[in-house]
N, C-alpha and C positions, 0 to 999 in steps of 0.2 A: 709799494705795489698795492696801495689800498685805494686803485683807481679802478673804473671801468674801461680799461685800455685795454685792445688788443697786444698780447708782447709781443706777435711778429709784425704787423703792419703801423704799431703805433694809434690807430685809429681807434677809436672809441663809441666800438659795435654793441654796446652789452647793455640793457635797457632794465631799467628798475624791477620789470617784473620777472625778468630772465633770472636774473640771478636770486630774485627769493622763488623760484619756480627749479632750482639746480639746488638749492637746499631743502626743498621739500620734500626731493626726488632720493637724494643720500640720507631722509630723514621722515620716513612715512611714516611713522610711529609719534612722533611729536611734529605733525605741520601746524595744528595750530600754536605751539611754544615758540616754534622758527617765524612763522609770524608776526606774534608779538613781538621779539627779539627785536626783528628787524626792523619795525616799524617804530620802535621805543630807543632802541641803543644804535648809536652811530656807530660803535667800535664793531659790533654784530652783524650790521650790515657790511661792512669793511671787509670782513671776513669772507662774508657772503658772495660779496663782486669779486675778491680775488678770486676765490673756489671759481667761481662761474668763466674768468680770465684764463684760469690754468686748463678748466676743461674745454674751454675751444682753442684752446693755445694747443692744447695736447691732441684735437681730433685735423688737426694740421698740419699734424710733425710730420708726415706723409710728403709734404711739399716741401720738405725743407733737403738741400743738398745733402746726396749719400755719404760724404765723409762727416758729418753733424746728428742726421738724422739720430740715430740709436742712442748717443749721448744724451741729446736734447729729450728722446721720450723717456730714457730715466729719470731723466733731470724734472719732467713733470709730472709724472707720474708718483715720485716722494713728494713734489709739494703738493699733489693735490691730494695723498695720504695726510700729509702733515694737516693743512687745512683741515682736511675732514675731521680730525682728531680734534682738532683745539674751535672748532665748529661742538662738536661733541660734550666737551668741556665744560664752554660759554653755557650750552642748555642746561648741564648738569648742575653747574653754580649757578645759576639765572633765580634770580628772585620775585623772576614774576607769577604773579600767581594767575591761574586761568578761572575767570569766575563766569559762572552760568546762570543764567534768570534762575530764579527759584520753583519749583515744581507746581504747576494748576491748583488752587484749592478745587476740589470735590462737593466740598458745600453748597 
């Protein structure tokens, strides 16, 4: 599932910036780190498209037959927990470092 796929209709709705725009959004404290991440590590972005997969996968469970429905929104609901956590993770051990121009000389 390291696609930009929708998983009910199969289709592949979910656009590069969508899904580092759903990690910014679970991650407002580090967007520029989620950034970097994504734009440097392919496995990070992987992450980043599932997360983004599960959340409109999940704002759709609505439409899905009443014997299925409730299963299916737990069902994404833990992975898009799970995600978010090892989304988390990846930041925490990320070895990139955020470097800033250096401060105006005054001089």
């Amino acid at each position: 599932m390291t696609s930009g796929t929708d998983m009910i209709s199969g289709k592949n709705s979910l656009t590069h910036l969508s899904a580092l725009q759903i990690a910014e959004v679970r991650f407002p404290d580090e967007v520029a780190r989620v950034q970097q991440l994504f734009n440097a590590d392919e496995s990070f972005r992987g992450m980043c498209e599932d997360l983004a997969a599960a959340v409109e996968t999940l704002t759709r469970v609505d439409y899905l037959p009443d014997n299925i429905r409730e299963a299916r929104r737990q069902e994404y609901v833990g992975l898009v927990e799970a995600l978010v956590s090892e989304i988390r993770d990846a930041l925490r051990n990320s070895k990139i470092a955020i470097l800033r121009p250096p401060p105006a000389s005054t001089s």
